[in-house]
DOFI-960524 format. One line per field, with one value per residue (C-alpha): x, y, z; residue number from 1. Coordinates in nm, 3 decimals, padded with zeros to 5 digits, always signed. Layout:
// DOFI-960524
u [X | ...];
v [Y | ...];
w [Z | ...];
seq [NUM | ...];
//
This chain:
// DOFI-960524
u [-01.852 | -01.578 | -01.224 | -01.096 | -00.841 | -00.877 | -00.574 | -00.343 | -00.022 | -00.002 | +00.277 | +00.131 | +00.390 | +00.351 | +00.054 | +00.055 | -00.134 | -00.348 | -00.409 | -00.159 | -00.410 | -00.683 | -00.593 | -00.412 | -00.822 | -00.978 | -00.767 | -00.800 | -01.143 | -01.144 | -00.968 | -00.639 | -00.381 | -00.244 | +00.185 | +00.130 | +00.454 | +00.570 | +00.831 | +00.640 | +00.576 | +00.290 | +00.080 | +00.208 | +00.055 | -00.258 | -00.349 | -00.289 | -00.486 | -00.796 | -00.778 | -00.780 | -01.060 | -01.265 | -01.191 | -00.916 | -00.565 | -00.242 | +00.107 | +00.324 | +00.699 | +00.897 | +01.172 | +01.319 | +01.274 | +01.523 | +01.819 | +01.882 | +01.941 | +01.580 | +01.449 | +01.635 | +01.445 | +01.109 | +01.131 | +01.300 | +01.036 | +00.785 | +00.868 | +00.955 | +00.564 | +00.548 | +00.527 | +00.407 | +00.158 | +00.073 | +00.297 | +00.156 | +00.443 | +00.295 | +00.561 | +00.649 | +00.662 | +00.735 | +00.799 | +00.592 | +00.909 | +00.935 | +01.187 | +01.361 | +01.407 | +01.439 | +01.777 | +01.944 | +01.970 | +01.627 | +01.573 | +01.768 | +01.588 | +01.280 | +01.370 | +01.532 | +01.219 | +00.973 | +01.165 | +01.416 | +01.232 | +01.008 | +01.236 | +01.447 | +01.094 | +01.038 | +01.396 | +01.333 | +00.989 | +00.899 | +01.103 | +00.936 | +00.617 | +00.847 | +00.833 | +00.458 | +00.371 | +00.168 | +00.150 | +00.102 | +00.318 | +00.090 | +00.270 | +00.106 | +00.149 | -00.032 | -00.150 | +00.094 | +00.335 | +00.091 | +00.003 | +00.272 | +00.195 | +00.493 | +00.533 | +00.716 | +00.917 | +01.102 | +00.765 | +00.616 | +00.906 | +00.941 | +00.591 | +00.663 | +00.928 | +00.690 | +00.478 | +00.776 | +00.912 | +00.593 | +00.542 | +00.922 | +00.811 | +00.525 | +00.735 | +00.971 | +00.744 | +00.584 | +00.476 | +00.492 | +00.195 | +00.313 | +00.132 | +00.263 | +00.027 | -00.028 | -00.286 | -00.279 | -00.504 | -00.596 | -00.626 | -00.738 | -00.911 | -00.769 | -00.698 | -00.411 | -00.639 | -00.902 | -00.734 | -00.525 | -00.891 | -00.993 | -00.683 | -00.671 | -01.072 | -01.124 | -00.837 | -00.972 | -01.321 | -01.417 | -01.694 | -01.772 | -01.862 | -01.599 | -01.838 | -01.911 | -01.443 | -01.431 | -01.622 | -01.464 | -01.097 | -01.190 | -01.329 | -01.018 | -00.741 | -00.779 | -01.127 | -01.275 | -01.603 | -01.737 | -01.625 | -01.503 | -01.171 | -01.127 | -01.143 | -00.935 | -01.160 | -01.214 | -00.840 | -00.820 | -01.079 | -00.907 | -00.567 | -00.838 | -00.967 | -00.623 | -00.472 | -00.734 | -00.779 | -00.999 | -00.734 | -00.538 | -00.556 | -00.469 | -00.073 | +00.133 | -00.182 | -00.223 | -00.534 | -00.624 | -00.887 | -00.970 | -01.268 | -01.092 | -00.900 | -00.590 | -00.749 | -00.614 | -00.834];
v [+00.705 | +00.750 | +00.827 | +00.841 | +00.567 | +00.428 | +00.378 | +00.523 | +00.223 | +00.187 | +00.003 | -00.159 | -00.296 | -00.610 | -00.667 | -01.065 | -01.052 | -00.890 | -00.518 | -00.455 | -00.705 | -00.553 | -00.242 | -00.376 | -00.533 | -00.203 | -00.006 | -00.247 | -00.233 | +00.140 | +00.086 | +00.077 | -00.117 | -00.323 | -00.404 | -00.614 | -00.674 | -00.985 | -01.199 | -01.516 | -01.588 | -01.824 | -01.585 | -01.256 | -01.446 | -01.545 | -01.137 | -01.104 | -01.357 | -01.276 | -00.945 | -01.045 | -01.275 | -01.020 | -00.762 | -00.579 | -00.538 | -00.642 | -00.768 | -00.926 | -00.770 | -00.991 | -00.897 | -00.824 | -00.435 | -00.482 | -00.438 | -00.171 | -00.474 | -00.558 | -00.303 | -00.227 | -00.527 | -00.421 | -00.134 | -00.204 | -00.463 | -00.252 | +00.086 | -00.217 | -00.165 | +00.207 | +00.472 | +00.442 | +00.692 | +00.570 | +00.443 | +00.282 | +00.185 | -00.073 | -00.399 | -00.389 | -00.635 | -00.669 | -00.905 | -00.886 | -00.801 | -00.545 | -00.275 | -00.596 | -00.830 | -00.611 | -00.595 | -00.352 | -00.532 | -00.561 | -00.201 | -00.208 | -00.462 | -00.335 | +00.058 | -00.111 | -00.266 | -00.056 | +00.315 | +00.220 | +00.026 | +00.259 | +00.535 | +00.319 | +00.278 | +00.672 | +00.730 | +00.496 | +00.615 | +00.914 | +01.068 | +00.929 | +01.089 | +01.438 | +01.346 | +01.320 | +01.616 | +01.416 | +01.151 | +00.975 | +00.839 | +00.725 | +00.552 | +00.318 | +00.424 | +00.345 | +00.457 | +00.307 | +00.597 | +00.842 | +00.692 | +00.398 | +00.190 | -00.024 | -00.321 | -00.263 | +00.041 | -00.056 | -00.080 | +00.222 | +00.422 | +00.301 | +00.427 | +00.721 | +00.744 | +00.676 | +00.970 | +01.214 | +01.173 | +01.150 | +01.545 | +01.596 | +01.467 | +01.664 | +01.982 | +01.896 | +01.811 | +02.123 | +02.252 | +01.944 | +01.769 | +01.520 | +01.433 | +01.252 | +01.144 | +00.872 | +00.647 | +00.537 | +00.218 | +00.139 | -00.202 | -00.402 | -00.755 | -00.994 | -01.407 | -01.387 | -01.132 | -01.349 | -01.678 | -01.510 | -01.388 | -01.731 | -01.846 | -01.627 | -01.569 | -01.877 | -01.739 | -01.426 | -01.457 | -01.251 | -01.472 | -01.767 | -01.663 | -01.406 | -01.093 | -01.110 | -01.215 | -00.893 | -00.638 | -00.768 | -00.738 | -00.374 | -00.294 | -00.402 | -00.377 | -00.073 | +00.154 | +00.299 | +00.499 | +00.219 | -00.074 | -00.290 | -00.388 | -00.191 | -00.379 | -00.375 | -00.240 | +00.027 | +00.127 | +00.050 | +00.294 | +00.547 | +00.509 | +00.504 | +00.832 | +00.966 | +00.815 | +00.947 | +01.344 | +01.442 | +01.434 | +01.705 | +01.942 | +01.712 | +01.683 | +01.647 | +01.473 | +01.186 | +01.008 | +00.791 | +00.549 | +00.410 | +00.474 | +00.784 | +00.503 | +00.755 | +01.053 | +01.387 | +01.657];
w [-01.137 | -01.450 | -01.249 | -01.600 | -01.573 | -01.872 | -02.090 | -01.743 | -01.666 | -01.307 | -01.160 | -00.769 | -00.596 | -00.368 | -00.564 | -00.608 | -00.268 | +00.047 | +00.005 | -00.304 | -00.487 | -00.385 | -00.525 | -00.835 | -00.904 | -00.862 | -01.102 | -01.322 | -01.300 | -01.361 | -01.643 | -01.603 | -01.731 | -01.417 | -01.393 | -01.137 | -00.928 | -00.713 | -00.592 | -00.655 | -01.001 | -01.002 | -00.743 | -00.972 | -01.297 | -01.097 | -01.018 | -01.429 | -01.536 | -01.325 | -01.459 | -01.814 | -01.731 | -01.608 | -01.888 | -01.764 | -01.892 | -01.678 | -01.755 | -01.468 | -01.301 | -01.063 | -00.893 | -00.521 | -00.403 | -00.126 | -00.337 | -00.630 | -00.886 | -00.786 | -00.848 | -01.160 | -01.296 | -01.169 | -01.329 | -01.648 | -01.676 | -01.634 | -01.859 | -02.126 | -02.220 | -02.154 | -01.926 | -01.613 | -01.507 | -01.131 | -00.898 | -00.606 | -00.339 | -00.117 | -00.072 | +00.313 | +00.544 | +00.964 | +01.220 | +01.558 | +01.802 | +02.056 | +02.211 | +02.381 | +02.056 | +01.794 | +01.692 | +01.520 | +01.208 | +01.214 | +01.199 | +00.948 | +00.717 | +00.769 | +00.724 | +00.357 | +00.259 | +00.404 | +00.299 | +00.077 | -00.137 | -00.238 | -00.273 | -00.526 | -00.753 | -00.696 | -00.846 | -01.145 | -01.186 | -01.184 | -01.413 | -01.686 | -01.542 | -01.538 | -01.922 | -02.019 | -01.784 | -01.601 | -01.271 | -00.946 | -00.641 | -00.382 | -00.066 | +00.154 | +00.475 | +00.823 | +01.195 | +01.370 | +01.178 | +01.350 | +01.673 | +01.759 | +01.994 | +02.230 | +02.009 | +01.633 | +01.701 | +01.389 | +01.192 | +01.349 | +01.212 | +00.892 | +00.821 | +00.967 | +00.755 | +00.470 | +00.571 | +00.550 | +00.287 | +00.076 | +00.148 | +00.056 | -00.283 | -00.311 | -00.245 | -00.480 | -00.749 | -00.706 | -01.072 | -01.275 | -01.279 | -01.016 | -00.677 | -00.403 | -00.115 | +00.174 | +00.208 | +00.588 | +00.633 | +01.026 | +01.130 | +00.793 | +00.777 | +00.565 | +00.607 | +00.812 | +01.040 | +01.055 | +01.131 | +01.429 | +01.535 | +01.598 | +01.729 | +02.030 | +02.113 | +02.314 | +02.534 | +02.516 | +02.547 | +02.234 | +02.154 | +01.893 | +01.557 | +01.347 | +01.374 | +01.742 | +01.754 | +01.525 | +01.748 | +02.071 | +01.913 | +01.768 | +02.106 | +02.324 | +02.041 | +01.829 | +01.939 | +01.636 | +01.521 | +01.287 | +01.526 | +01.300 | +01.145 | +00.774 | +00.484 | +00.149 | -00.039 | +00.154 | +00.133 | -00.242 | -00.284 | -00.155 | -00.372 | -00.708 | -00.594 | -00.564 | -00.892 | -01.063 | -01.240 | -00.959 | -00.687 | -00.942 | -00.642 | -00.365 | -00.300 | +00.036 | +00.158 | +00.430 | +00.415 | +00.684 | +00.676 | +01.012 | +01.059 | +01.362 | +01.559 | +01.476 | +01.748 | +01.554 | +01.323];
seq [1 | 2 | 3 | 4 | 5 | 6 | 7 | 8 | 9 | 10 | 11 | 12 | 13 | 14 | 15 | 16 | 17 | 18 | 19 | 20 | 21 | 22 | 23 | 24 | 25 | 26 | 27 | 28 | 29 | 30 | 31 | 32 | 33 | 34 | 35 | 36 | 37 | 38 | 39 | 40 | 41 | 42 | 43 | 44 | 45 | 46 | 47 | 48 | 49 | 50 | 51 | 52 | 53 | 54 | 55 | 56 | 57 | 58 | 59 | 60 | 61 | 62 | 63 | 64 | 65 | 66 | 67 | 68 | 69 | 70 | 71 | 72 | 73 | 74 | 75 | 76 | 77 | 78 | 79 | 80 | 81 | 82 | 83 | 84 | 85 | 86 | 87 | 88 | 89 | 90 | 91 | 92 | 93 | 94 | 95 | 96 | 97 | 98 | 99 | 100 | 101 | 102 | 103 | 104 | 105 | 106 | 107 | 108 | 109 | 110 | 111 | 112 | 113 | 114 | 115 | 116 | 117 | 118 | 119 | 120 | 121 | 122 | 123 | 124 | 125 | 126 | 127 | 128 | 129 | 130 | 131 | 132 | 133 | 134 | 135 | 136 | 137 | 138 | 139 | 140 | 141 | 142 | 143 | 144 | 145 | 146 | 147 | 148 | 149 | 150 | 151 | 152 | 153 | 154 | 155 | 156 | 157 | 158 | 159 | 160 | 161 | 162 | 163 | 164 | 165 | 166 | 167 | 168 | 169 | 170 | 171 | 172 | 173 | 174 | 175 | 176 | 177 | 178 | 179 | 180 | 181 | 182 | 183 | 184 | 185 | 186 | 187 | 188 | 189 | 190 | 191 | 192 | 193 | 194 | 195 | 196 | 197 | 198 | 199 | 200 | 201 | 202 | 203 | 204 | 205 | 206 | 207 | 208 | 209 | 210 | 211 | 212 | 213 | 214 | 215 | 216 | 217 | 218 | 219 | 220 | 221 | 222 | 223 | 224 | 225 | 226 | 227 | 228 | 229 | 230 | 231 | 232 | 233 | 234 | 235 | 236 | 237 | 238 | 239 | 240 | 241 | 242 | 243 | 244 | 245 | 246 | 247 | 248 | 249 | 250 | 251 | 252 | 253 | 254 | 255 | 256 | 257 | 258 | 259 | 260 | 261 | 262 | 263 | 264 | 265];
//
């Protein structure tokens, strides 16, 4: 299937790894010309090149989202080349705390790169899109902003955070050819998944190879329809379908895919 991506700029941030990769390599392979944005130069020029080995087109952005000189850069860098049609907000990070050793400058970190950042690259942005008539904002969001759970009450806000203001934009870009949506991935695989899979399933007796580790965890950890952990691809899929024409009518949205571990209609 055509998403008609071809010639659109999209700007993925926190794309020199895990799931902002994995989307930066799908648009590109749609078509689109890839800004692919980092902190770490060598992995940022690593996503570029393997797109221009495989066809694609890509340029690299580096800079620091956490502060507004940061992102001053990123974005400078990256409307250097031309507009950018698709912005895909998806640098975030978190640290595994609780209620009792979370600190409140934690909160605050976390609500700066996880909300803040991504409203400074909306602000620098999408006016430009205001311009050509035309674009997309799609924020990565998550579960844990619908259904938290006791552990990362910082993190579980933040993406709540994510989710609300993402239909704020979409009101108030109401009429211009602008959509603003969520993409809400459940519990993804990826390395760091994996190797913490086979660190604790001796202690938890989850089994000996990764599939039969992989449907225990699911099973005890996050109970979904497909029983299985998502993968990248699955959620990159997603944000093509809603950079592309065909989502035209589809603003305000949240779309979770986790396989219905998030239990709403």
């Amino acid at each position: 299937m055509d998403y008609k991506l071809a010639g659109k700029r999209a700007l993925v941030t926190g794309s020199s790894a895990g799931l902002g990769e994995a989307i930066a390599l799908m648009l590109a392979n749609e078509g689109a010309h890839l800004i692919v944005h980092g902190r770490n130069e060598n992995r940022t020029n690593a996503i570029v090149q393997r797109i221009i080995e495989s066809g694609g087109k890509a340029e690299a952005v580096l800079g620091d989202l956490s502060t507004d000189e940061g992102a001053d850069q990123v974005a400078n860098q990256a409307l250097a080349g031309g507009p950018v049609d698709i912005l895909v907000n998806n640098a975030g990070f978190y640290a595994h705390t609780s209620w009792s050793n979370t600190s409140c400058q934690d909160w605050l970190d976390v609500y700066n790169v996880n909300v803040i950042s991504y409203v400074r690259m909306i602000q620098r942005i999408v006016p430009t899109m205001k311009l050509q008539g035309w674009g997309r904002v799609i924020n990565i969001g998550g579960g844990l902003g619908l259904q938290p759970i006791s552990d990362l009450p910082h993190y579980n806000a933040s993406l709540a955070a994510r989710h609300n203001m993402s239909v704020s934009l979409a009101r108030q870009l109401s009429g211009t050819g602008i959509t603003s949506n969520v993409v809400a991935p459940g519990a993804i695989m990826n390395p760091g998944v994996e190797q913490w899979l086979r660190q604790a399933a001796p202690q938890k007796g989850w089994g000996t190879d990764i599939e039969e580790m992989e449907r225990n965890a699911v099973k005890e950890l996050v109970p979904n329809d497909a029983n299985r952990f998502g993968r990248q691809e699955e959620v990159a899929a997603a944000v093509v379908y809603l950079a592309s024409p065909y989502a035209d009518y589809v603003s305000g949205a949240l779309l979770r895919v986790d396989a219905g571990t998030v239990r709403s209609i």
